[in-house]
Structures are given as structure tokens and as C-alpha cells.
C-alpha positions in Angstrom: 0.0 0.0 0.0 2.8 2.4 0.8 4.2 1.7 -2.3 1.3 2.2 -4.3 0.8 6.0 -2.3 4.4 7.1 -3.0 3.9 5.8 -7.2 0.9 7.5 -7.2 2.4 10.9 -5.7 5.5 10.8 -7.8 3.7 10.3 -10.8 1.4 13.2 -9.7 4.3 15.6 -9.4 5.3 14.4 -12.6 2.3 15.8 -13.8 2.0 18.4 -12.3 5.7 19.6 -13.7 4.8 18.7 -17.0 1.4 21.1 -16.6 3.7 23.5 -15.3 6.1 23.7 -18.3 3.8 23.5 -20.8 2.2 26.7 -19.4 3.7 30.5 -20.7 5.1 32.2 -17.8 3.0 35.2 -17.3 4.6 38.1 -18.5 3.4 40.5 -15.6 2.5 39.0 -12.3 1.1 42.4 -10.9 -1.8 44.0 -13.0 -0.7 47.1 -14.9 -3.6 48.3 -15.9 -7.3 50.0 -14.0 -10.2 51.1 -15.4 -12.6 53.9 -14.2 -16.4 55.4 -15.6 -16.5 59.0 -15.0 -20.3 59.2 -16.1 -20.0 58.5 -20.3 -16.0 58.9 -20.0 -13.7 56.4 -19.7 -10.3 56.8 -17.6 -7.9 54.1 -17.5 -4.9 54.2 -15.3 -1.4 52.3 -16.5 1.4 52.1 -14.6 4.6 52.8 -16.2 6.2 50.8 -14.0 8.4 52.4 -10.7 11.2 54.7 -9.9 13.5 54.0 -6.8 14.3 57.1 -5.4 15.9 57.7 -1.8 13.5 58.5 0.8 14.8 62.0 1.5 13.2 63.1 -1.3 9.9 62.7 0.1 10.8 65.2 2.8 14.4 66.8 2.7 12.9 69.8 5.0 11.7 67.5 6.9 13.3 66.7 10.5 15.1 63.3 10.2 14.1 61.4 13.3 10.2 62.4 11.9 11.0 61.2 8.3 12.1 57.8 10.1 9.2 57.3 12.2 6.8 58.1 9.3 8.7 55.3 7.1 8.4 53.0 9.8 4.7 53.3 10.4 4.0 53.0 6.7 6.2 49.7 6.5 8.1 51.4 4.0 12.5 50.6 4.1 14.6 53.7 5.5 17.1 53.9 2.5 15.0 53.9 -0.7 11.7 52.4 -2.5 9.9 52.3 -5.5 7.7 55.2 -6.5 4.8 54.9 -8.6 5.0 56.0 -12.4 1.4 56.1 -13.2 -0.3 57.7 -16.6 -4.1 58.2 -17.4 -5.9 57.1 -20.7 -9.3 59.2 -21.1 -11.7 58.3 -23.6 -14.5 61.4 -24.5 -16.2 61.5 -27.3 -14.3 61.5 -30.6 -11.3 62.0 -28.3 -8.5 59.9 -27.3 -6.5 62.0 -24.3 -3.0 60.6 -22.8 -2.3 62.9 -19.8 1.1 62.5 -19.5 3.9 60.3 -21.1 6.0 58.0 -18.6 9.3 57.8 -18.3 10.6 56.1 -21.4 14.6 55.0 -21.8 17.3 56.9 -20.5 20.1 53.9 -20.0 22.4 56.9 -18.0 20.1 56.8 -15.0 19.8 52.8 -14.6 16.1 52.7 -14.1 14.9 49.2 -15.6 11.9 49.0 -14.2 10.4 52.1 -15.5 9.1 53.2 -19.4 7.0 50.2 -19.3 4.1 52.4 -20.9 4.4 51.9 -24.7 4.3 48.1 -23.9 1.6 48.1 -21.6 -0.7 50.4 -23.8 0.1 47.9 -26.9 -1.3 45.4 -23.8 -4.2 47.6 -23.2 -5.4 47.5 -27.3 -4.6 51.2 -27.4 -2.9 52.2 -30.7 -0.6 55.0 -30.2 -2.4 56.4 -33.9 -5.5 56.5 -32.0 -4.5 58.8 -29.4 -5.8 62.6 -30.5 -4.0 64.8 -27.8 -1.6 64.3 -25.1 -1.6 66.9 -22.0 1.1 67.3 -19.8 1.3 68.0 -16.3 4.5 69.1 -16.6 7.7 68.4 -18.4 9.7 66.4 -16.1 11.2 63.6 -18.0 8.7 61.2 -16.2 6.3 62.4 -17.9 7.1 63.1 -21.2 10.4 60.4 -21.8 7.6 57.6 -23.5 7.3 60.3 -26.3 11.3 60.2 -26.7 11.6 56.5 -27.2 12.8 55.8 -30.7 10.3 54.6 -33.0 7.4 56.5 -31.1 6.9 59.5 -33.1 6.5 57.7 -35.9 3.6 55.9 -35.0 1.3 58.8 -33.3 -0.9 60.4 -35.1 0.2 63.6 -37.3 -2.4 65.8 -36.1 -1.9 64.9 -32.4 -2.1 68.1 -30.1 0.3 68.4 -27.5 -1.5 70.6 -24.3 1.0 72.4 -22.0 1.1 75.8 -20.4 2.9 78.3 -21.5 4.5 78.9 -18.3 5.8 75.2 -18.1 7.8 76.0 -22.1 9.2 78.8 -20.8 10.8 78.0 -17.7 12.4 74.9 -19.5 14.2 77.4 -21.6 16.6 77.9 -18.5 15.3 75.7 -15.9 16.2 77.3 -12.0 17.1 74.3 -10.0 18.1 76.2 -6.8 15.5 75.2 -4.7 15.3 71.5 -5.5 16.9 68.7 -3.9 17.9 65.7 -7.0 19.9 62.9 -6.7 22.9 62.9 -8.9 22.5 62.8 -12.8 19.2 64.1 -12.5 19.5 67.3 -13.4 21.2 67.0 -16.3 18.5 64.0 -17.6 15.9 66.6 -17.0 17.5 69.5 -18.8 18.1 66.9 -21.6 14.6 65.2 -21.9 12.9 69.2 -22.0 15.1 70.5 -24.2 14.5 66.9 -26.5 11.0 67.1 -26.4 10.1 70.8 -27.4 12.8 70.0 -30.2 11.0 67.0 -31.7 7.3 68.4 -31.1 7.6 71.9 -31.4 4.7 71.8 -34.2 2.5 69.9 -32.0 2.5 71.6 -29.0 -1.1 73.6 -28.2 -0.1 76.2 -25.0 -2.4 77.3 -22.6 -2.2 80.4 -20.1 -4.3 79.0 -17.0 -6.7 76.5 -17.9 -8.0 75.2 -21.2 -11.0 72.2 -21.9 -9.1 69.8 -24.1 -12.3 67.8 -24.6 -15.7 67.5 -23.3 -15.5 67.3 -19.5 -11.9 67.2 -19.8 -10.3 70.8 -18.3 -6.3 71.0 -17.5 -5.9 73.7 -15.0 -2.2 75.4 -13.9 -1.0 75.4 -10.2 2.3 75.9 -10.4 4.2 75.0 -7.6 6.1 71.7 -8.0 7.1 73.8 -11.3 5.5 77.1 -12.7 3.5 75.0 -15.6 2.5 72.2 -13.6 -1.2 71.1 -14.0 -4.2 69.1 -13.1 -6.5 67.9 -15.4 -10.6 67.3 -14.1 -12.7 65.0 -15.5 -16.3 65.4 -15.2 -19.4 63.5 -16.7 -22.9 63.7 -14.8 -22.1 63.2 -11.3 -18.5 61.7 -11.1 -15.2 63.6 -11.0 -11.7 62.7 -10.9 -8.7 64.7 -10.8 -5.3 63.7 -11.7 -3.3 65.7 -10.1 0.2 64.9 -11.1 3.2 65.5 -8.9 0.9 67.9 -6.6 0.5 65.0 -4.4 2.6 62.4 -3.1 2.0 59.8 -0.3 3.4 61.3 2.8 1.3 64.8 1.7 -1.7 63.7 3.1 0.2 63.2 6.8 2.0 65.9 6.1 1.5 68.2 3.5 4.1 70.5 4.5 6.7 68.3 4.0 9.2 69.4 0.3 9.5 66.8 -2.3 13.0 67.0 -4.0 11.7 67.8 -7.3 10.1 71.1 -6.6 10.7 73.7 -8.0 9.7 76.1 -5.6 8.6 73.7 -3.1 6.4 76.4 -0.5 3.9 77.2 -3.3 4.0 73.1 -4.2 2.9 72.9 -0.2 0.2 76.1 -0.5 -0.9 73.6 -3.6 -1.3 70.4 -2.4 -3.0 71.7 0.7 -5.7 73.4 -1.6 -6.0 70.6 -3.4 -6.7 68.1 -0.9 -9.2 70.4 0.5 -11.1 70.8 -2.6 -11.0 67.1 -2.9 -12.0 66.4 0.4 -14.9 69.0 0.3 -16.1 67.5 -3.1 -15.4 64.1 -2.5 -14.1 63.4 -5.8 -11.6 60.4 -7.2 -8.3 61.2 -7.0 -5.3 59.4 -9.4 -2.3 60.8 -8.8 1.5 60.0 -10.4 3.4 59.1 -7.7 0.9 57.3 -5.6 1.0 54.0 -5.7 -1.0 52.0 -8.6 -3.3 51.8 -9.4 -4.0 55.6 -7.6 -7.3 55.3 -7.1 -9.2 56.8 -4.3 -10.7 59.9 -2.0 -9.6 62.0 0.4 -10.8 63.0 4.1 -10.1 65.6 6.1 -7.7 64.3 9.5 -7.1 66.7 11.9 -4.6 69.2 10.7 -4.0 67.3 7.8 -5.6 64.7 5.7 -6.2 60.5 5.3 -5.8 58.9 1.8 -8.9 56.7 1.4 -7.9 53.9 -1.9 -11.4 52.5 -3.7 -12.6 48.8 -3.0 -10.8 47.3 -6.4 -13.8 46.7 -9.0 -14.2 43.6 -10.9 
């Protein structure tokens, strides 16, 4: 009998190895896309993938000791971890909207896990000739490096419209970095990926002084702050709202909204910001998606005290 129970096991495993390597190895263990109904629009949320960054830059005004503690409540390791590169399809209408561009490829910086987009939109069915107009938050290379990847351009679509403000094109021109804190190599990148980009879409780009409605119930606003062009873009349709907000709003900002990010460009009006928008979006109760938060960036936001609590959605099947 024990012999017959260990033939029978072993020849199970042996089927069940053979199952095993007859099966594809899933590509992407971690879902990369989300999708959200804003009334008759359509928002889907892709990750680009992440950005490990050290953990000063969530707070370098911030007093050490606090920094720690706030890591260490949120489970989070002391040195460095992976911030969230998330982008935003919107469907209105006629209108196929990409509000920002991802990362793409810059092989100086060593950041492998990030400019995952293109990939991950060919995943989604979305054909980069379908998309109508782009709008950028700002012009960080996070979000505008997918549109530098070689063989890109060719495949958008030759009427695309490119939505920035004014302000953002200008300061780019001579970017002011006095005031923000970068790792290494950073600079430089961003300088680089700016000065690329206006270069190689200068024809498509579509300014805008303080807000503009790039479709309906589709409005990118300017707050300046993290830098002078940065925006938000609203979506509205019947009774739902969303906002992506960007870079105005990282993870530790709802704890502690004072708190600098590195990449600001003038990091007290970033703060004056974030706190207005986190009030507005507490007071309205609208979705918030949001760049750096982590995927899929989905969720509201409640007044705590002094500061504020990020509330994620349930996850809809």
C-alpha cells in the first residue's frame, strides 16, 4: 500500500511539472492596468512601472528622526523604494486623451523597471495612432520620456495636439534648480529630456495660459508650484469627478503636506498647492489618481485633523 501512495504521488508531481512547463510564464504577475467610468467617460490608469528614489526626497525639509518614524509606520524601508510612475488614458467622445507620457529610456540613470508604458498600452489595445491629444502636467522627464523612445513618433498620429502651459515652455528654456533637492545625474536628464522634447514636437504643441477644456468634460488647469506649468486635469461627466493631479500630491502629503519633495521647483507654493487641493478634494469628494501614488492611484480623500487621510477604492471587478 505504501508503495502504491508514494507511485501515485511521484507520478502526480510528474504531472503536475509537466502542466507547469507546458504553461507560458505570465509576462506580468502584478496587473498594470485600471479602469474607471467617470459618467459616459472612460479613464484608465497604467502604470509605467516604478522609480526607486531615496527616501529623503519625500521630505528633505523634513526633521530626520520624523521622516524615520513616518517610514516605519508606513512599512516602508529607511534607504530607498519604488515610487509609482502612473499615466491616465481618457476616452470622451471622438477624443482619445494621454495625460502624461511616462518615463521612457534613459540607459544613464539605470532605471529598468520604468518606461513600461508603450508596452503596456500595446497590452491595453490602445494604438498609439488613436490617441488625439496628449496633455502634460509638466515636463519632467517622467512624464514626457515615452514620447522620446525611438520609434514613437513615428507611430502617433500627425495631427496629435500636445497641451502644456505656457509657463511650463518657458521655464524649461533655462530651468532654475536652486530650490530643488535631485539625486545625482538628474538634473542633467531633466534638462536633456525638455530640451528633446520641445525640439521634436515643437509643431504639435497647443499652449495654454491657466486652464483650457481639451475635450468634453476634460479641463487641464495650472498650479504651479512643483514647477511654474505644472497642471491638473478634471474629469467630469454627470455626477462623477476625478482629478489627476500629477506631482501635486505624493504619499506622505496627506500626513503631512508641509513636508518638500526634491523635485520642486519652488517647493512652499508646491505645499500652498497640495493643501488646496486636498481640500477641494475632500470637500467635493471626488476620485483622486495621482503619479506618484501607488498603482493603481485610485481613491478619495478626508479631512484628519490638521492634515488629511488617503482613502484607496474597493478594487472593481
Amino acid at each position: 500500500m505504501n508503495q502504491m501512495i508514494k507511485n501515485t504521488q511521484e507520478a502526480s508531481m510528474k504531472m503536475e511539472s509537466t502542466s507547469r512547463a507546458a504553461k507560458p510564464a505570465p509576462e506580468e504577475l502584478v496587473p498594470s492596468r485600471y479602469a474607471v467610468r467617470i459618467g459616459e467617460i472612460e479613464v484608465l490608469v497604467v502604470s509605467d512601472g516604478v522609480l526607486p528614489l531615496p527616501t529623503e526626497m519625500l521630505g528633505h525639509n523634513a526633521d530626520p528622526a520624523a521622516r524615520t518614524a513616518w517610514l516605519g509606520e508606513m512599512f516602508l524601508p529607511q534607504d530607498a523604494f519604488d515610487w509609482a510612475l502612473n499615466v491616465v488614458v481618457v476616452r470622451s467622445g471622438a477624443q482619445t486623451i494621454l495625460i502624461d507620457a511616462g518615463l521612457g529610456l534613459d540607459p544613464d540613470l539605470n532605471l529598468p523597471r520604468a518606461g513600461q508604458l508603450m508596452k503596456r498600452l500595446a497590452a491595453a489595445g490602445i494604438d498609439l495612432a488613436s490617441v488625439t491629444d496628449v496633455v502634460l502636467t509638466h515636463m519632467h522627464m517622467d512624464h514626457v520620456g515615452g514620447l522620446l523612445v525611438d520609434g514613437v513618433k513615428e507611430q502617433l498620429n500627425p495631427d496629435l495636439r500636445i497641451h502644456v502651459a505656457a509657463a511650463e515652455v518657458k521655464f524649461w528654456e533655462s530651468p532654475d534648480f536652486s530650490h530643488a533637492v535631485m539625486p545625482q545625474g538628474f538634473p542633467d536628464a531633466l534638462r536633456a529630456a525638455a530640451k528633446r522634447f520641445v525640439k521634436d514636437y515643437q509643431t504639435h504643441l497647443r499652449l495654454f495660459e491657466d486652464e483650457y477644456e481639451v475635450a468634453p468634460g476634460v479641463v487641464v488647469s495650472r498650479t504651479g508650484g512643483h514647477t511654474p506649468g505644472h497642471s491638473v486635469v478634471r474629469v467630469a461627466s454627470g455626477n462623477d469627478r476625478l482629478m489627476f493631479a500629477g506631482d501635486a500630491v505624493f504619499a506622505v502629503g496627506f500626513d503631512h503636506p508641509d513636508w518638500h519633495n526634491g523635485f520642486e521647483h519652488d517647493p512652499e507654493e508646491a505645499a500652498r498647492v497640495r493643501v488646496r487641493l486636498l481640500k477641494e478634494l475632500a470637500a467635493t469628494g471626488e476620485l483622486l489618481v495621482a503619479t506618484h501614488m501607488p498603482f493603481p492611484s485610485v481613491g478619495h480623500v478626508a479631512v484628519d485633523g490638521d492634515a488629511f487621510r488617503w482613502v484607496p477604492v474597493f478594487w472593481d471587478y
